[in-house]
C-alpha positions, 0 to 999 in steps of 0.5 A, a space after each residue: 492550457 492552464 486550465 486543462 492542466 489543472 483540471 487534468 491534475 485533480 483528475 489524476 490524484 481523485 482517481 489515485 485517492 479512489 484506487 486507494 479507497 477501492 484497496 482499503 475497502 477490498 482489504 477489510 472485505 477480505 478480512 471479514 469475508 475470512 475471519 476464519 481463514 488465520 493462515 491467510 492472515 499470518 501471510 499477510 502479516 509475515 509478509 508485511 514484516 519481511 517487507 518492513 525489515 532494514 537488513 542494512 544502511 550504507 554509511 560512508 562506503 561501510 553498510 552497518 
């Protein structure tokens, strides 16, 4: 049972890592696929900088 555990283990985070990879790699292929493509690219960016935004932290009841 241990040993079906661990293995079930790495099993679970190789196949992670590779979904990572496959991500990563579609990302880049998209990028060099549509160079010319700017609108697309300005989305992407405009997104991620939304995404990234903190519109508030809760400090003792008072959000700030």
């Amino acid at each position: 049972d241990w040993l079906r555990r661990q293995i079930k283990l790495s099993y679970l985070g190789l196949a992670s890592l590779e979904r990572t990879i496959a991500r990563q790699c579609a990302r880049i292929a998209s990028l060099k696929d549509g160079d010319a493509n700017t609108t697309l690219y300005h989305r992407l960016c405009t997104y991620r900088k939304q995404k990234n935004w903190i519109h508030g932290i809760s400090v003792d009841g008072a959000v700030l």
